[in-house]
Structure formats: structure tokens, C-alpha cells
N, C-alpha and C positions, 0 to 999 in steps of 0.2 A: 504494500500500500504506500508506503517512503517513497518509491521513488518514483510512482506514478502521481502522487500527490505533487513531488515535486515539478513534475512535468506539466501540471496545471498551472500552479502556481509560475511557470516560467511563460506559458503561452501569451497572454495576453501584452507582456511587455515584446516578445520577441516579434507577435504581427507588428507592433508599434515600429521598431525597428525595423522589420521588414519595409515595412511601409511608406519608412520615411528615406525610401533610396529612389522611389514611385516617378516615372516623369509627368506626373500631372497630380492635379489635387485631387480627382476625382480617383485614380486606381487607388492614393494614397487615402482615401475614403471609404476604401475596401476593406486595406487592413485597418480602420480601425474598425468597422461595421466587426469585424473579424474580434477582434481585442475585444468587443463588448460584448460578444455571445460567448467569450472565454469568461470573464467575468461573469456571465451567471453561472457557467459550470462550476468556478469556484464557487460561487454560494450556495449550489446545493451540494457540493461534497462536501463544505464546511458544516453543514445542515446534517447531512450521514455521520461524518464525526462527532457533534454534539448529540445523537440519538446513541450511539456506541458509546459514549460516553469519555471518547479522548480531549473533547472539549468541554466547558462548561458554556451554561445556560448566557451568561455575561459574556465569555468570548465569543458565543454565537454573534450577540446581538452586537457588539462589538468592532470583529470581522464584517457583521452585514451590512452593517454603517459605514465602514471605509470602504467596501466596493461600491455599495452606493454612490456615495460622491466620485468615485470613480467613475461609475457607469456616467453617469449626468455630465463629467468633462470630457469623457468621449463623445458622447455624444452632442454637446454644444462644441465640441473641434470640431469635427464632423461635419455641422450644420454652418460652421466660419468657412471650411474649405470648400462645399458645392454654395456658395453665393456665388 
């Protein structure tokens, strides 16, 4: 579970990076489109974890809150670079 966890937890920065080598703002629109459905797979694995009981009920809501605001600056990036 370690290292496939970690492999989520790397996803959404590494479209970012992808994305930003993009020759246009719109492919680079892509990867973040991309970065923010990775961000909700982290919230429900961190969701699995809190039921299994490797997190607590606090760092749920915690984690959920920082993708949160996460999700919302992708997505306001996102919506700066198709103007």
C-alpha cells in the first residue's frame, strides 16, 4: 500500500510538471484538468485510510481541506489559462 500510496500522492504534482513544458495554455490545461482528478483520488484513498484506521478522524478532515484549496487553484489556473 506504501508505495502505491506514494505514487498518488506524486501524481498530481508531476501532471503539473508535465504540463508546464505544454506549447500552449490550453494542452497545459490538460495537465492540470489531469492534476485535479488526481487530487480527488487522493481524497478518497485518504478516506480508505481513515476507515482502516491509519489515519485519524482530524487528519481526515484535515488532508481534505488542503486538497481542497488545492482542487479550487487548479482549477481557477485553469480557468486564467483558457481566457
Amino acid at each position: 500500500m506504501q508505495s502505491s500510496s506514494m505514487g498518488l500522492l506524486l501524481a498530481y504534482p508531476n501532471n503539473i510538471a508535465g504540463g508546464s513544458g505544454s506549447i500552449s495554455n490550453k494542452e497545459f490545461a490538460h495537465y492540470l484538468n489531469i492534476a485535479h482528478r488526481s487530487v480527488f483520488e487522493n481524497a478518497n484513498i485518504l478516506v480508505v485510510l481513515e476507515r482502516r484506521k491509519y489515519i485519524s478522524d482530524t487528519e481526515l478532515n484535515d488532508y481534505l481541506e488542503e486538497l481542497d484549496k488545492l482542487a479550487r487553484k487548479l482549477t481557477n489556473f485553469r480557468k486564467y489559462l483558457l481566457k
